[in-house]
VOSE-592232 format. One record per residue (C-alpha): residue in three letters; z negated, x, y negated; residue number from 1. Coordinates in pm, whole numbers. Layout:
+------+--------+--------+--------+-----+
! code !     up !   east !  north ! pos !
+------+--------+--------+--------+-----+
!  ALA !      Z !      X !      Y ! NUM !
...
+------+--------+--------+--------+-----+
//
This chain:
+------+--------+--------+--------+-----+
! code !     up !   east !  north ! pos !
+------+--------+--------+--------+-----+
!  UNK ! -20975 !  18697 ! -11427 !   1 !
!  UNK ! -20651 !  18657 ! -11615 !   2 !
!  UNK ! -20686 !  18548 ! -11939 !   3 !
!  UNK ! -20309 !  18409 ! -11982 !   4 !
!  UNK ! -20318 !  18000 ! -11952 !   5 !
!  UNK ! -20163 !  17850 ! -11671 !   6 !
!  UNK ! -19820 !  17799 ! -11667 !   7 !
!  UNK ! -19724 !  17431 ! -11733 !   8 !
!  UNK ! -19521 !  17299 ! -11475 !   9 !
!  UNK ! -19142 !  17216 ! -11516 !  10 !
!  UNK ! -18972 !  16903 ! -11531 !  11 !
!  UNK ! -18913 !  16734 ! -11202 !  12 !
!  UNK ! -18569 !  16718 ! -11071 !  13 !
!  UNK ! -18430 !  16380 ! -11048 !  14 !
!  UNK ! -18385 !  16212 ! -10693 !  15 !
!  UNK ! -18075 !  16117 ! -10599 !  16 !
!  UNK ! -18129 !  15826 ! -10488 !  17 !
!  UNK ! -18426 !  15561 ! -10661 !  18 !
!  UNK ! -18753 !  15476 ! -10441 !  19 !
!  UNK ! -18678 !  15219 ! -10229 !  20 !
!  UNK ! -18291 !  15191 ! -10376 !  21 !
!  UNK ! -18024 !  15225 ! -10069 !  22 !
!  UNK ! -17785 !  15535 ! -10109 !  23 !
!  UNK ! -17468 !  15319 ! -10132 !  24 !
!  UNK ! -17468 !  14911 ! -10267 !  25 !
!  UNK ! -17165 !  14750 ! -10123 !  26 !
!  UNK ! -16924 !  14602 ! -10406 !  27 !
!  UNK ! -16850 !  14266 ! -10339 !  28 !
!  UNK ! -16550 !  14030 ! -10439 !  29 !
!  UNK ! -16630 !  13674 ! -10443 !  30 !
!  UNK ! -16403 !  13400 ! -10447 !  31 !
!  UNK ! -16431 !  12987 ! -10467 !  32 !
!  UNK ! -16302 !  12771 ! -10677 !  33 !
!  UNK ! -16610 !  12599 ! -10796 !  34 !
!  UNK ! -16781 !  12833 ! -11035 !  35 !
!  UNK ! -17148 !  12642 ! -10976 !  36 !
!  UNK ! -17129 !  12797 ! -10583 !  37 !
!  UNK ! -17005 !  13133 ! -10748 !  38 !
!  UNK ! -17297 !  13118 ! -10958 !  39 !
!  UNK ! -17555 !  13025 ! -10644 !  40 !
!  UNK ! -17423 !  13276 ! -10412 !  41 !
!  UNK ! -17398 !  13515 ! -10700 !  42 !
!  UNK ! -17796 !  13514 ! -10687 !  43 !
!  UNK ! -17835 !  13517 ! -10401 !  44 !
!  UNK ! -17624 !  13834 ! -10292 !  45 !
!  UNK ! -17734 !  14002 ! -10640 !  46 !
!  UNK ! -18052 !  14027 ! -10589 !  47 !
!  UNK ! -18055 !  14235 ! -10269 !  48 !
!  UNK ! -18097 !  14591 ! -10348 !  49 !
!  UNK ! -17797 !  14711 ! -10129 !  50 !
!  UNK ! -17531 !  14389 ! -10288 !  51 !
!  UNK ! -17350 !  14338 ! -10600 !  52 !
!  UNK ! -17054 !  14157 ! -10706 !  53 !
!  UNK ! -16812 !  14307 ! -10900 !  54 !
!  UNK ! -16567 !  14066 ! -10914 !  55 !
!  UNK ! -16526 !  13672 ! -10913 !  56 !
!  UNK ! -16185 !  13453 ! -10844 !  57 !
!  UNK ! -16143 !  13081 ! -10840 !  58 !
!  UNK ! -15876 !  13049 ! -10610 !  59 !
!  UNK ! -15687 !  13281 ! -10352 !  60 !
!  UNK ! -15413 !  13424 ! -10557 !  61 !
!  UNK ! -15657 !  13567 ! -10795 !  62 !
!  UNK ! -15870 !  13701 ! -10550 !  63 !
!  UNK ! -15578 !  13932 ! -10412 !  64 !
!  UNK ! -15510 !  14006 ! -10775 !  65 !
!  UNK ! -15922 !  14117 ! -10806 !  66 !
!  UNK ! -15963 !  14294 ! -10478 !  67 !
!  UNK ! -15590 !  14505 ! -10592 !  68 !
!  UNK ! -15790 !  14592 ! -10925 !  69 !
!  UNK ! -16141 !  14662 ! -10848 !  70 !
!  UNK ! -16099 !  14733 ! -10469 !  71 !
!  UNK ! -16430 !  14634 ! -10330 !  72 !
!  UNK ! -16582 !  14687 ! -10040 !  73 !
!  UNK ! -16625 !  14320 !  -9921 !  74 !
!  UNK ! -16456 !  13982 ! -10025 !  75 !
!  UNK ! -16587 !  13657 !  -9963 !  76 !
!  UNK ! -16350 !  13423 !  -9953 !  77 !
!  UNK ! -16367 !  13001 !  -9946 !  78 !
!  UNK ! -16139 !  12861 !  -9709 !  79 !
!  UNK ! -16024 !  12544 !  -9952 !  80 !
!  UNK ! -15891 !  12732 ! -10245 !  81 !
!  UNK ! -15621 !  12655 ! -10519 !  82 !
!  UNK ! -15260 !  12820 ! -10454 !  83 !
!  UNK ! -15335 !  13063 ! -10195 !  84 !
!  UNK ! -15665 !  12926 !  -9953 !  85 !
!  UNK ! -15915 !  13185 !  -9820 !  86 !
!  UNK ! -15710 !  13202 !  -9475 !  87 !
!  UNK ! -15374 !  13301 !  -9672 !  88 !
!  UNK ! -15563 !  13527 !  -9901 !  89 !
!  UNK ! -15732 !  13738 !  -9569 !  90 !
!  UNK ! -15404 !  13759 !  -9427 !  91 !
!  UNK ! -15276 !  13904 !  -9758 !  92 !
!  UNK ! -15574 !  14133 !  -9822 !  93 !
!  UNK ! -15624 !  14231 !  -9431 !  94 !
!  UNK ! -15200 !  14334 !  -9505 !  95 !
!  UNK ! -15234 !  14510 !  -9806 !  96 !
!  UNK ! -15596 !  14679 !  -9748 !  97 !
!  UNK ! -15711 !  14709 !  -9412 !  98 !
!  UNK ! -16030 !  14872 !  -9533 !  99 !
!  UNK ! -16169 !  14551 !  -9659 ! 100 !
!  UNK ! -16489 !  14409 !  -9502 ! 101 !
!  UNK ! -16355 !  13986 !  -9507 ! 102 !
!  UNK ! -16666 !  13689 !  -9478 ! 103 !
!  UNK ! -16523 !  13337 !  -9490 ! 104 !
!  UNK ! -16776 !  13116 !  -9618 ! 105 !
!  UNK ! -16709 !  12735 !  -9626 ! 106 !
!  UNK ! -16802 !  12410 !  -9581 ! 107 !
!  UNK ! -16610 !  12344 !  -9280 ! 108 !
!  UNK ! -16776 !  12315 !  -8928 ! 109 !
!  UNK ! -16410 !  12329 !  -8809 ! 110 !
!  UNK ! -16334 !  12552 !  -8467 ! 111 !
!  UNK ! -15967 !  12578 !  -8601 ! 112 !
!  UNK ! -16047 !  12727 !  -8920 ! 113 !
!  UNK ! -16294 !  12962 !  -8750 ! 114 !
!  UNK ! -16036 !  13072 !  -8506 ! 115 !
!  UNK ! -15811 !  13088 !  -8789 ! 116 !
!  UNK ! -16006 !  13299 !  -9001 ! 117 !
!  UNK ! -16046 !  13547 !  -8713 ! 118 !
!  UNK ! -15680 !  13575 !  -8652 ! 119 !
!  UNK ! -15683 !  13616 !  -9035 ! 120 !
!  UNK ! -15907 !  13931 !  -9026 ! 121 !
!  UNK ! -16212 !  13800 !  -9130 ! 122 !
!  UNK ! -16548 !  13952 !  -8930 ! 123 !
!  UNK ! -16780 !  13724 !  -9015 ! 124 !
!  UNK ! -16765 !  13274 !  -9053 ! 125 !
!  UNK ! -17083 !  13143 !  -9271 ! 126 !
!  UNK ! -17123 !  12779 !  -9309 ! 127 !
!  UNK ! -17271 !  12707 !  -9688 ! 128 !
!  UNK ! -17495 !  12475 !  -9604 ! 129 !
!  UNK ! -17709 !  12834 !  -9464 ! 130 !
!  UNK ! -17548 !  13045 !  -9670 ! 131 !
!  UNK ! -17929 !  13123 !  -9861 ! 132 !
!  UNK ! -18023 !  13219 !  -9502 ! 133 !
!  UNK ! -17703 !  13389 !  -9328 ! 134 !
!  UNK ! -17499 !  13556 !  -9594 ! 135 !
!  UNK ! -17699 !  13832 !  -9681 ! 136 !
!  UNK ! -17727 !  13921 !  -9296 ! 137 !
!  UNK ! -17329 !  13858 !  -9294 ! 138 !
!  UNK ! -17263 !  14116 !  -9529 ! 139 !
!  UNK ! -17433 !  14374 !  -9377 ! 140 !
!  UNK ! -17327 !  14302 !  -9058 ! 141 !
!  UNK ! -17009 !  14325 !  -9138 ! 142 !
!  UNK ! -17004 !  14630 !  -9344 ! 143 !
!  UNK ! -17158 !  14805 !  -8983 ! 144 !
!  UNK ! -16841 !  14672 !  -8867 ! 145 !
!  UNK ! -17000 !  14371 !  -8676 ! 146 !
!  UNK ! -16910 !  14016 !  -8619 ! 147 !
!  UNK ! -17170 !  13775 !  -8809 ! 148 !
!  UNK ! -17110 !  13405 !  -8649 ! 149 !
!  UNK ! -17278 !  13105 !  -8651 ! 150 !
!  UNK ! -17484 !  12974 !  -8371 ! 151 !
!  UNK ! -17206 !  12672 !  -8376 ! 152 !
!  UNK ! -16908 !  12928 !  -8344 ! 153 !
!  UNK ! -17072 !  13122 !  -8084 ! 154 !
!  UNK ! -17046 !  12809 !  -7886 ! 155 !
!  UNK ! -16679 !  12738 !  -7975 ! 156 !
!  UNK ! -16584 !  13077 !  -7916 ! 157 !
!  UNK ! -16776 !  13048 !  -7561 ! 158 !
!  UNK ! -16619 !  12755 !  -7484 ! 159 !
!  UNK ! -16290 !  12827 !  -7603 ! 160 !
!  UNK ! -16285 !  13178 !  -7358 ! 161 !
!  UNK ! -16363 !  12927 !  -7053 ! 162 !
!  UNK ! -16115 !  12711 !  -7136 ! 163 !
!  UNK ! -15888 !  12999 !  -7163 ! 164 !
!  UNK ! -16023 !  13165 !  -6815 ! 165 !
!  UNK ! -15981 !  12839 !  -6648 ! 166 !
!  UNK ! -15601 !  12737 !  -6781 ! 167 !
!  UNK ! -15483 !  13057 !  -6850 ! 168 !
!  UNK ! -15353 !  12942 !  -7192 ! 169 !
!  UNK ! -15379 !  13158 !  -7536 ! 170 !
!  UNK ! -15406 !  13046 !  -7853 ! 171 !
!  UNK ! -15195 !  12758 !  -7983 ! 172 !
!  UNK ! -14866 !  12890 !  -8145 ! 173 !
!  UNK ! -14872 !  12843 !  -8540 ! 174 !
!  UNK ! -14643 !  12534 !  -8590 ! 175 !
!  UNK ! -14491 !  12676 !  -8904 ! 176 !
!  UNK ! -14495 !  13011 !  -9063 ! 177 !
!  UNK ! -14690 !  13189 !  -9277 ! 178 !
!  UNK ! -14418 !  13143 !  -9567 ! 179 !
!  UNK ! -14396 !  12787 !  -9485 ! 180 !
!  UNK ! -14740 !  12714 !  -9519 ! 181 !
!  UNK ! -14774 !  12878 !  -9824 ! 182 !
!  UNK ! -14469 !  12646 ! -10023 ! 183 !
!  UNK ! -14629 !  12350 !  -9830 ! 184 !
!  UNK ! -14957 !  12409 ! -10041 ! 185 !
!  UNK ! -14764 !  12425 ! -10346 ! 186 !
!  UNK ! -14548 !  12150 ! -10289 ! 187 !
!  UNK ! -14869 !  11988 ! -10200 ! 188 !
!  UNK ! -15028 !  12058 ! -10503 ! 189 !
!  UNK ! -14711 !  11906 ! -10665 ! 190 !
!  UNK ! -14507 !  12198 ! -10811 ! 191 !
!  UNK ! -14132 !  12186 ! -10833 ! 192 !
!  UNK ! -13897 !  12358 ! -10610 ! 193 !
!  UNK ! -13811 !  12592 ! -10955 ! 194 !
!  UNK ! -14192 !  12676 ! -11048 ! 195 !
!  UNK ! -14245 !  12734 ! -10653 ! 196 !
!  UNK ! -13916 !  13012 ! -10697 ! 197 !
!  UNK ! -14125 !  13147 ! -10984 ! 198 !
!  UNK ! -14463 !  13170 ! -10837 ! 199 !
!  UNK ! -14321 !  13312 ! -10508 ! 200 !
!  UNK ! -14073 !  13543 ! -10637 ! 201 !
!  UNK ! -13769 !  13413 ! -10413 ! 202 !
!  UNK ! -13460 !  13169 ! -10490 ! 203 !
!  UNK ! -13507 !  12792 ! -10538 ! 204 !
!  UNK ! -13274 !  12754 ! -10282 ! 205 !
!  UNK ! -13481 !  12945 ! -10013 ! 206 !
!  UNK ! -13786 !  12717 ! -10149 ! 207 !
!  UNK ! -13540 !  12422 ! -10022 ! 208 !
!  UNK ! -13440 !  12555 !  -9708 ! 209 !
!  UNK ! -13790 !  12617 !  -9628 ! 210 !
!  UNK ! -13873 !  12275 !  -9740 ! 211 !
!  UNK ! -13630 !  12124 !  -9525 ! 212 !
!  UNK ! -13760 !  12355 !  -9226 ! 213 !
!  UNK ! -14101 !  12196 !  -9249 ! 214 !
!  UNK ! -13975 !  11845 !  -9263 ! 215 !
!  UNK ! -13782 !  11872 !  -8960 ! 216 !
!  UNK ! -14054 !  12103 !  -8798 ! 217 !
!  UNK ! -14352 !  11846 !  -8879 ! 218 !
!  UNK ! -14143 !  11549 !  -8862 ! 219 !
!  UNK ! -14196 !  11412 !  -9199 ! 220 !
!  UNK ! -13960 !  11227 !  -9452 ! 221 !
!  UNK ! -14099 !  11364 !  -9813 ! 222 !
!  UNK ! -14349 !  11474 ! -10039 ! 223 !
!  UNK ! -14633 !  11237 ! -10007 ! 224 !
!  UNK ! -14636 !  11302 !  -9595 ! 225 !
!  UNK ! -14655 !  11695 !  -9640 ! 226 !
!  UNK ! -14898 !  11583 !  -9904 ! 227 !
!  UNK ! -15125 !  11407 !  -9645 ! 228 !
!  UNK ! -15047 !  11697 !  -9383 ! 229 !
!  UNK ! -15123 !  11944 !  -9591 ! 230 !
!  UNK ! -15475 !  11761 !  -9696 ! 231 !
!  UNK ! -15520 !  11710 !  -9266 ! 232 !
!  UNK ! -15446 !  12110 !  -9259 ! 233 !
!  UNK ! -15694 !  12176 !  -9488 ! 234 !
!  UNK ! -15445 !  12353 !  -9710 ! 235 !
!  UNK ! -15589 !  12132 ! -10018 ! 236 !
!  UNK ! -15858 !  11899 ! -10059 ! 237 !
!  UNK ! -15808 !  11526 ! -10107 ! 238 !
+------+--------+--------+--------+-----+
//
């Protein structure tokens, strides 16, 4: 019988990955302009093991600022948003990083912003009213590269492919540009032609040309009827 003690054992190697942890946690970049729903979805998405926000924006410019800086993995974007909305900032962002998972999440029961947000890039369209229900499931879906819809969208989307089937029709053509749309919110909002130059980084008399371009497009006579038109579009809220 040996009379040497037994040997103690060594320290355990450390797992890679925690007990009941998932190997990767998608980094998420959340963006509304009302930081009480930033703060409710917040908890909501941070306390799932495999979510965490990383970055917050309160309107659509910042949140293509955000996602250019921390480069998440997701964005979650509102769809009525200060100077850029959620549907300009997921064209930007599908653009500029294709990568990027895109959830719009909104209050809006509204089949043309849900057809709009998938031209837009998005894959998934939550409705806040469920969002403490669907959002979670949204996010992972979409980061398996899956569309997440709502039972209501399914429907539209339904409908809208019979419609399509049975008239042959696409689509409805955009009835101004991209660029258009995006001085018409700031008009809109009520900046100048010069602080519109400024923000957009182009002449103040391309800011008037396009000006004049959505007048004659839209039919309107001024300010206060893009105004209203832009507040029908859902480009800002009343």
């Amino acid at each position: 019988m040996s009379s040497y003690p037994p040997a103690s054992p060594g320290p355990a190697a450390a797992s890679p990955v925690a007990p009941g942890k998932p190997a990767r946690t998608t980094r998420i970049l959340l963006a509304d302009d009302h930081a009480l729903v930033r703060r409710g979805v917040r908890l909501i998405l941070d306390s799932e093991p495999d979510l965490q926000v990383v970055a917050e924006a309160g309107d659509g410019a910042e949140a293509v600022e955000m996602a250019r800086a921390e480069r998440p993995d997701l964005a979650i974007l509102d769809i009525a948003m200060p100077r850029l909305t959620g549907l300009q900032a997921a064209r930007e962002l599908s653009r500029i990083q294709p990568e990027l998972r895109i959830l719009m999440l909104t209050m809006y029961d509204n089949e043309q912003y849900f057809f709009e947000a998938l031209k837009a890039g998005a894959a998934g369209y939550v409705l806040k009213s469920v969002a403490d229900r669907d959002l979670v499931e949204a996010c992972r879906a979409a980061m398996r590269d899956e569309p997440f819809l709502y039972p209501g969208a399914v429907t539209a989307l339904i409908r809208h492919f019979l419609e399509r089937a049975r008239e042959g029709d696409d689509l409805p053509a955009r009835a101004i540009t991209e660029r258009e749309e995006e001085i018409l919110k700031l008009v809109a909002e009520g900046h100048s032609s010069k602080e519109i130059a400024r923000l957009l980084v182009i002449s103040v008399k391309t800011v008037e040309r396009h000006r004049a371009n959505l007048l004659h497009k839209l039919g309107l006579r001024d300010r206060l009827e893009l105004t209203r038109y832009a507040i029908r579009a859902g480009l800002i809220e009343p």
